[in-house]
C-alpha positions, 0 to 999 in steps of 0.5 A: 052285553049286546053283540057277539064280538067287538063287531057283531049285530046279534043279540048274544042272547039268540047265539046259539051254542054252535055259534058261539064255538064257531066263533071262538074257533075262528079267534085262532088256532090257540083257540080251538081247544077252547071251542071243544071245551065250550061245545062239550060244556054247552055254553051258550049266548044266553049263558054268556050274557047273563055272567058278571066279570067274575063268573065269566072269569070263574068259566074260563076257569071252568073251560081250562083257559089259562093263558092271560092273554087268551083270557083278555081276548074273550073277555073282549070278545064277550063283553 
C-alpha cells in the first residue's frame, strides 16, 4: 500500500483526511455520500495503509457502503 489510487505518487501514509475524501468524492457521484461518511469518520492514508482486506471491508461496513460494486472499486482504489 504505497500510492493513492491505481496512478498516484504519494505514500498513502502522508494523504491526509481531506485528501482521501477529495478523492473519493471525484470517483463519482455515487461516491460522495461515501466521502461525507469518510470525512465524518476521520479516515485518514495513515488509517487506509495500516488495514488488511478484511478490516478495509469491516470499514466499508462501518461508512455504510454497500453496493458491491462501489465496494470493488475502493478496494482498488485503496490497495
Amino acid at each position: 500500500k504505497t500510492n493513492m489510487g491505481n496512478n498516484g505518487s504519494t505514500p498513502l501514509e502522508s494523504i491526509s483526511k481531506q485528501q482521501v475524501v477529495d478523492y473519493v468524492a471525484n470517483l463519482g457521484d455515487k461516491f460522495v455520500d461515501y466521502a461525507k461518511a469518510v470525512d465524518q469518520n476521520g479516515v485518514d492514508g495513515d488509517l487506509l495503509a495500516a488495514m488488511e482486506e478484511d478490516e478495509f471491508n469491516e470499514t466499508l461496513d462501518d461508512l455504510g457502503i454497500s453496493s458491491r460494486l462501489h465496494r470493488r472499486k475502493l478496494l482498488r482504489e485503496f490497495p
